[in-house]
C-alpha positions in Angstrom: 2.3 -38.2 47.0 4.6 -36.1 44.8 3.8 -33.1 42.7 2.3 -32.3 39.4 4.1 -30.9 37.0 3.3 -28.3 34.4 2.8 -30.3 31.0 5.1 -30.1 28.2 5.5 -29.7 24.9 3.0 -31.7 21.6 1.3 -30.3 19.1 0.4 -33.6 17.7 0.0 -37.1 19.5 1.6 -40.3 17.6 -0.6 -43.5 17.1 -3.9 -41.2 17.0 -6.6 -43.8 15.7 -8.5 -41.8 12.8 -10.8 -43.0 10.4 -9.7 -42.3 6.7 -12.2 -40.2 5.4 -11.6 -38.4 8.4 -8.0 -38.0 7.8 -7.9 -34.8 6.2 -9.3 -32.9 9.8 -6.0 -33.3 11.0 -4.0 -31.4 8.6 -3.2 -28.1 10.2 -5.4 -25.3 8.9 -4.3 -21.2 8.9 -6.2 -19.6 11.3 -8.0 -16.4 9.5 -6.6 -13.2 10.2 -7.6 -10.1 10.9 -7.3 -6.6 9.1 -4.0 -5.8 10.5 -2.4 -9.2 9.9 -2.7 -10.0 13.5 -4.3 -13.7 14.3 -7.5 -13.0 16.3 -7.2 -13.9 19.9 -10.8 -16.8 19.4 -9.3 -18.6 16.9 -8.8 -22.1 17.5 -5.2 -23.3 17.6 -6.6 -27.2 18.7 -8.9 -29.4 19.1 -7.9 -32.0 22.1 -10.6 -34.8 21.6 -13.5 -32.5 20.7 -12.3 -30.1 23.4 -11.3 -26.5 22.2 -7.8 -24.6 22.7 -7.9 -21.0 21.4 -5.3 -18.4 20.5 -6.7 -16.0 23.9 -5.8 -19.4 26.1 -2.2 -19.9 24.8 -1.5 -15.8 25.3 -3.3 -15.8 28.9 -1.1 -18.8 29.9 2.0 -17.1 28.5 1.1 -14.1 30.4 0.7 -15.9 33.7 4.2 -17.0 33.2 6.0 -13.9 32.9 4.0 -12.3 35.5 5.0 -15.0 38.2 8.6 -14.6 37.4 9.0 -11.1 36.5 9.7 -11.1 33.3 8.8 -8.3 30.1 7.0 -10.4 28.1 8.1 -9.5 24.9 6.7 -10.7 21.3 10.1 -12.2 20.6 9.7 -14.1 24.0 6.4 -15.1 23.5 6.9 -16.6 19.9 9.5 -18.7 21.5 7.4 -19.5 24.3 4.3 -20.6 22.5 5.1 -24.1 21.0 5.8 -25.0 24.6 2.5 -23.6 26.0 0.4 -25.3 23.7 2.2 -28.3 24.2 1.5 -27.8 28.0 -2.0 -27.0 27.4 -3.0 -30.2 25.3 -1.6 -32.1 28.1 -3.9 -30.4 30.5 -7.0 -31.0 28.2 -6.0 -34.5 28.1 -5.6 -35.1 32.1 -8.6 -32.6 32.9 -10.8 -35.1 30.6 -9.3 -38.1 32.4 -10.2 -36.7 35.6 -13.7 -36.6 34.6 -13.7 -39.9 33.1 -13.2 -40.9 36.4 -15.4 -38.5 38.2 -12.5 -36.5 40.1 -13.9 -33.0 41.3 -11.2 -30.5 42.9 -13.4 -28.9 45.5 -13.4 -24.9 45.1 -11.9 -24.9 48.9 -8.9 -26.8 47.8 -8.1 -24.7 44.8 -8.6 -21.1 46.8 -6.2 -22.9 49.6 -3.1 -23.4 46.9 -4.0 -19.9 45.8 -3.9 -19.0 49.4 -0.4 -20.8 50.1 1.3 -19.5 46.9 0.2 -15.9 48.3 2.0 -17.0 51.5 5.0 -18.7 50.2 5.8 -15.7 48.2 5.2 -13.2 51.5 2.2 -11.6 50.2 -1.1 -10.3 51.2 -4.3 -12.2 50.8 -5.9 -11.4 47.4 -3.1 -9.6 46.4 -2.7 -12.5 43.6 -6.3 -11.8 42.4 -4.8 -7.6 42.0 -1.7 -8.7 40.5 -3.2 -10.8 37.8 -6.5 -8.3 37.4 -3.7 -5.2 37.0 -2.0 -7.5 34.2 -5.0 -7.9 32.0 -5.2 -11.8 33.4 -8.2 -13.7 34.3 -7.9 -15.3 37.7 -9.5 -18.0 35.7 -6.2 -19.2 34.1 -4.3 -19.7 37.3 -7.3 -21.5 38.6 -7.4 -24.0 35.3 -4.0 -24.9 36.2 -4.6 -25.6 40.0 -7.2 -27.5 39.5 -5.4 -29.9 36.5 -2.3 -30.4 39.3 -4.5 -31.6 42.3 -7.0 -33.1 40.4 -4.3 -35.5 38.3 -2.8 -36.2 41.6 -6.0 -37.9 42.5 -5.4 -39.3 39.4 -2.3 -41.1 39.7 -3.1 -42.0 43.3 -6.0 -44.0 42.1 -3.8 -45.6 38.9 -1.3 -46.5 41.6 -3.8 -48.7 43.8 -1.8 -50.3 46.6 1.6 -49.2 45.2 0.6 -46.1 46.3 2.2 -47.0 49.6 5.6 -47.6 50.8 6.5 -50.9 52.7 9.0 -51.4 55.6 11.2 -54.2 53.1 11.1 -51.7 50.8 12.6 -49.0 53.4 14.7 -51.1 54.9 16.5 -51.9 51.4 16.9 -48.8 50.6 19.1 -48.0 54.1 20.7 -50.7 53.0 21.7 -49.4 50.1 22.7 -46.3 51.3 24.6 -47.8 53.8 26.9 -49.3 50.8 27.5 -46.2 49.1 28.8 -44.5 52.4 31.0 -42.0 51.4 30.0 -41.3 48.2 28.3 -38.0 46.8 24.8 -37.2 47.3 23.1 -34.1 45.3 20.7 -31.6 46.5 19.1 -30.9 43.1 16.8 -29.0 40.9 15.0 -29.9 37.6 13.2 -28.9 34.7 12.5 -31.9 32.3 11.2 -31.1 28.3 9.9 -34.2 26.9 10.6 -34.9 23.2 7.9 -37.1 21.5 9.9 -38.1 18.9 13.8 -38.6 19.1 14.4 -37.9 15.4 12.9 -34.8 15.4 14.3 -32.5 18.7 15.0 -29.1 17.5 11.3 -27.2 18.5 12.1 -28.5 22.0 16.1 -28.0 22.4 15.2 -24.4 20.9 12.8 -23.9 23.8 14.9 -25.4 26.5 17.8 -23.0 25.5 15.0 -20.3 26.1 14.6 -21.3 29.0 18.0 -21.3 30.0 18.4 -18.0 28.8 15.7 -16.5 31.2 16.6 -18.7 34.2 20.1 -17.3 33.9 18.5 -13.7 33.3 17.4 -14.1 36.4 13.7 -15.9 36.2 13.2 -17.9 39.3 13.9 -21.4 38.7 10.8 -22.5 40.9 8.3 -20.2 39.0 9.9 -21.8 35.5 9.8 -25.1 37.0 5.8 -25.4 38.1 5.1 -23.9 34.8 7.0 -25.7 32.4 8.3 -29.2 33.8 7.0 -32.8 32.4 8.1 -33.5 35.8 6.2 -34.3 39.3 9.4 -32.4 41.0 7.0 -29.1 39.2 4.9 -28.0 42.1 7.8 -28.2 44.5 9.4 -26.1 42.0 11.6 -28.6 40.7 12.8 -29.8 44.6 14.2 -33.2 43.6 15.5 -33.5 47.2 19.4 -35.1 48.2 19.5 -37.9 45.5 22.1 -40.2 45.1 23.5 -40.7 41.6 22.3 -44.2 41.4 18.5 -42.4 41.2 20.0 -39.8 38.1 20.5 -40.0 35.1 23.8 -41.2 34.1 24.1 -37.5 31.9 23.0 -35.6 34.9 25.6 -37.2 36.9 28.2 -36.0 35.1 27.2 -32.7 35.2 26.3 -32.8 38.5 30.4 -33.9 39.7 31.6 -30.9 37.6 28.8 -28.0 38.3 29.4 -25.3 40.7 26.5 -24.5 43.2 23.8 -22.3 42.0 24.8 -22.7 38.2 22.4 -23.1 35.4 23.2 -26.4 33.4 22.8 -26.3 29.6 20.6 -28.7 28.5 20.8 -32.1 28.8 19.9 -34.8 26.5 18.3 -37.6 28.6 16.3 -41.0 27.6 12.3 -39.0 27.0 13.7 -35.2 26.9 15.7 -32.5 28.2 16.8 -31.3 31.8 17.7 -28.3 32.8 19.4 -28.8 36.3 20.8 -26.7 39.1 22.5 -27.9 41.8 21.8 -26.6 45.2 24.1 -28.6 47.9 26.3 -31.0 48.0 27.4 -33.8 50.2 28.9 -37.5 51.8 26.3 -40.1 52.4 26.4 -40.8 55.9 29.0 -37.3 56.7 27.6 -33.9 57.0 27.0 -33.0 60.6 25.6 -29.5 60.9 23.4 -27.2 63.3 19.3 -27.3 63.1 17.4 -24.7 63.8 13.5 -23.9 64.8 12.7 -20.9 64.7 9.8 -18.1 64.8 9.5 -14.7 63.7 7.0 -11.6 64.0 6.6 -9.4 61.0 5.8 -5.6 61.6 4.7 -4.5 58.1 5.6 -0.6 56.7 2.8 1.0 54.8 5.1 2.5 52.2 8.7 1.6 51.1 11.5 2.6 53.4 13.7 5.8 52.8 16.2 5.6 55.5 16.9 9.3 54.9 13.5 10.0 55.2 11.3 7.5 57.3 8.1 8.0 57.8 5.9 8.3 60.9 4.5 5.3 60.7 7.8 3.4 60.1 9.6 5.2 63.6 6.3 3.9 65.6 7.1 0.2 64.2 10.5 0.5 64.8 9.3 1.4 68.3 6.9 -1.5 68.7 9.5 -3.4 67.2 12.5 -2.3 70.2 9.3 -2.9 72.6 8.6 -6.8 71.5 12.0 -7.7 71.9 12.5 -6.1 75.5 9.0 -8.0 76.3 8.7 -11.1 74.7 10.5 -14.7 75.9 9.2 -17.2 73.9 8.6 -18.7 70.4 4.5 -18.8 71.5 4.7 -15.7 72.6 6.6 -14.1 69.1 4.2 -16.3 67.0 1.2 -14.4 68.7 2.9 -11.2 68.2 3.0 -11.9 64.3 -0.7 -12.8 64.0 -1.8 -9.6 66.0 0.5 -7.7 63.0 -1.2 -9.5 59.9 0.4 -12.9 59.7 2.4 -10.7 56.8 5.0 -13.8 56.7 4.6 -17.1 58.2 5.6 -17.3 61.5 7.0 -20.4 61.4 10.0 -20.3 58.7 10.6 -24.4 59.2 13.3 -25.8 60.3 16.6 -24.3 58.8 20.5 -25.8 58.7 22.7 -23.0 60.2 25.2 -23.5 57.7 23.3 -23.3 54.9 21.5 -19.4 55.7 23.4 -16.5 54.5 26.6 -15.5 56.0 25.0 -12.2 58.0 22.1 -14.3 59.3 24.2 -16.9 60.5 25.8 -14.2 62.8 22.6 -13.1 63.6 21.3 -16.7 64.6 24.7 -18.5 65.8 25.1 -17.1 68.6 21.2 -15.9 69.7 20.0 -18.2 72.6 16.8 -20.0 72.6 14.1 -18.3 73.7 15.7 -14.1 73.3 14.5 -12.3 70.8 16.9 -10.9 68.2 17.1 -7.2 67.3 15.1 -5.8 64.9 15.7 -6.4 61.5 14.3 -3.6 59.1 14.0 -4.4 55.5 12.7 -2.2 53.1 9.0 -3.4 53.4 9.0 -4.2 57.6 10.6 -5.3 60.5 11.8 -8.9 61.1 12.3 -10.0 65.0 13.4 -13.8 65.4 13.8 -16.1 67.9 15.8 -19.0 68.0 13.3 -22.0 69.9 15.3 -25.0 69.2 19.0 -26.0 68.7 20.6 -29.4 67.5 23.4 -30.9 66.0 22.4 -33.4 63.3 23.9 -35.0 60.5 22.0 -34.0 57.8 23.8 -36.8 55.3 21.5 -39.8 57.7 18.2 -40.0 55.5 15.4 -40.8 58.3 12.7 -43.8 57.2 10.2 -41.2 56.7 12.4 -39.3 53.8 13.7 -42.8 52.4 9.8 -43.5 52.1 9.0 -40.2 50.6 11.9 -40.7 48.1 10.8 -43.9 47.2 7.1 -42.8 46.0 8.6 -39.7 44.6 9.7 -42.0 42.2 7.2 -44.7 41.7 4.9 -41.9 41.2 6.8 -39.5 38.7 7.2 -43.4 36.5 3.0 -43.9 36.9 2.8 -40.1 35.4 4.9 -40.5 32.7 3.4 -43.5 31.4 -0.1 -42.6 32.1 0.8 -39.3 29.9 2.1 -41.5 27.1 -0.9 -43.6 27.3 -3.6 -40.7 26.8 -1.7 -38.9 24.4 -1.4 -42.4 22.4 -5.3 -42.7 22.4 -5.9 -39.1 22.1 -6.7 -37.8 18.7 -5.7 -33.9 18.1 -6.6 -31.7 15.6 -4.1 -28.9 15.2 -5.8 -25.8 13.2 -3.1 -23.0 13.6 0.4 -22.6 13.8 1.5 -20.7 16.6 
């Protein structure tokens, strides 16, 4: 089942069913002020249904996003921010009241293991999520809003998909078919962001945003982190991971940008049918022609308990570096290393996945080209630890040959990002939304 993406943008919802003497409650009313000018932070900016959206929700969520990617969260920023936030937060009022409309509870276990895995993803310490946001001023409660709106609405859409919620062998087979056909064509390792616009005639609130966003991302704001906050897509909690798509399965826009963009580059937005995209292209390649070296590896992690001054290291740092010198003399397998990392603290995951050879940096590859299975490489000291690997696995593949199972995950990818899209259109169509402040 794919992703949920971080709702977008919509401060009002077209096709609302109001009665007329009721008409004049959705007219936007100024939020009162306070002394200094400033808009208190329990004012109400909406009203989704009967359900409240204040000014201290929109700022927390705001907050949230510039603590995940490391941005200064300015005023200016957050002004230009906002629209989109409260656009993203509507949605979520709408799906979280969809969920219970159909009686979807996210169990507290489920929500505390996505906290768990972002911790891990992101190499840190358990709880330290809970210290980051606390030190910020943020309540743990807005991150765990969001969580539970992205695995509850995939229940969601797996119950509005039924029995299309599962991928047949015709289906599979057709699709190698068609791939077989466009042998030798170019296939696209690709990221997204999509901005929906509402209405077509009206754009400029969302184009301003996107170029915002473009801005940051090319600032240096992690394209992931943006991604899972911001995307109408379901490509948002793999941070925007579309996967190696063929152009038949882009838009025809995209394509184009797609032949012409370098690797790593930040398109400029791009006007598709339902919104914007903001794309970045990770690989490229050949249907059917990119043979390459897989890798499976493990690694043990032997944490520092203070930053690394190689002029100065500390005690603590020259008796890892000794543990370190002593694990690679002593251990001969991938069991054995992956042991060694849980007895230091599971800092990183042992198990980095499966990795192409050509596709790691140019001083790892050295590292891992020539290392043979089962010997532990030197110690790698970072600033925060030591890194020994150990290569378990070696293959040559073609990476270009799409296997059933990824052909199947493709195709629901996409029958399930179509259900979401329409399924949003549908509740914001019947929602009615009573906008009280300008943001």
């Amino acid at each position: 089942m794919a992703r949920i993406a971080a709702a977008g943008l919509a401060a009002w919802t077209a096709g609302a069913i109001v009665p007329a003497d009721a008409a004049h409650a959705l007219a936007p009313k100024p939020a009162a002020e306070a002394s200094d000018g400033s808009i208190p932070q329990d004012s109400i900016v909406a009203v989704i249904n009967g359900t409240v959206l204040t000014r201290r929700d929109v700022d927390n969520r705001g907050r949230l996003f510039a603590l995940s990617a490391g941005l200064d969260l300015t005023d200016d920023l957050m002004a230009r921010l906002r629209p989109q936030i409260v656009r993203q937060l509507i949605d979520e009022r709408l799906r979280q009241q969809e969920m219970l409309s159909r009686h979807i509870n996210v169990p507290p276990e489920q929500i505390a293991a996505s906290i768990a895995d972002i911790e891990r993803r992101n190499n840190m310490p358990h709880n330290a999520l809970r210290d980051h946001l606390a030190a910020d001023g943020i309540s743990l409660t807005t991150m765990i809003d969001q969580i539970r709106v992205q695995l509850g609405w995939t229940q969601v859409l797996r119950e509005e998909m039924g029995s299309r919620g599962r991928t047949t062998a015709a289906e599979i087979a057709q699709r190698e078919e068609a791939l077989r056909r466009e042998d030798g064509k170019s296939q696209y390792l690709m990221s997204e962001i999509f901005i929906p616009v509402d209405d077509a005639r009206h754009s400029e609130d969302e184009l301003k945003f996107t170029q915002t966003i473009i801005q940051e991302l090319r600032n240096g704001a992690p394209f992931p982190i943006v991604a899972a906050q911001f995307s109408q897509s379901q490509t948002a909690l793999e941070g925007g991971m579309m996967g190696w798509v063929q152009e038949d399965s882009l838009d025809p826009e995209v394509v184009a940008v797609a032949r012409a963009m370098p690797e790593g580059a930040i398109s400029n937005p791009i006007r598709v049918a339902g919104g914007y995209v903001i794309a970045t292209l990770n690989g490229r390649r050949v249907i059917g022609h990119q043979m390459g070296t897989l890798l499976t590896l493990r690694q043990a992690y032997l944490p520092f308990t203070t930053p690394l001054n190689p002029q100065a290291p500390s005690e603590q740092q020259r008796a890892m570096l000794q543990q370190a010198q002593q694990l690679v003399a002593s251990t001969h397998s991938c069991a054995d290393l992956e042991a060694a990392n849980h007895r230091y603290g599971d800092k990183r995951p042992a198990n980095p996945g499966e990795l192409q050879l050509e596709r790691i940096n140019p001083q790892m590859q050295q590292i891992l080209a020539n290392l043979p299975p089962g010997q532990a490489s030197h110690p790698l000291v970072s600033g925060d630890g030591i890194a020994v690997l150990m290569v378990c696995a070696r293959q040559q593949k073609n990476f270009a040959q799409q296997t059933p199972s990824e052909i199947a995950d493709q195709l629901m990818n996409e029958r399930v990002e179509q259900t979401s899209r329409q399924l949003n259109r549908d509740l914001r169509r019947r929602a009615v939304i009573d906008i009280r402040s300008k943001v």
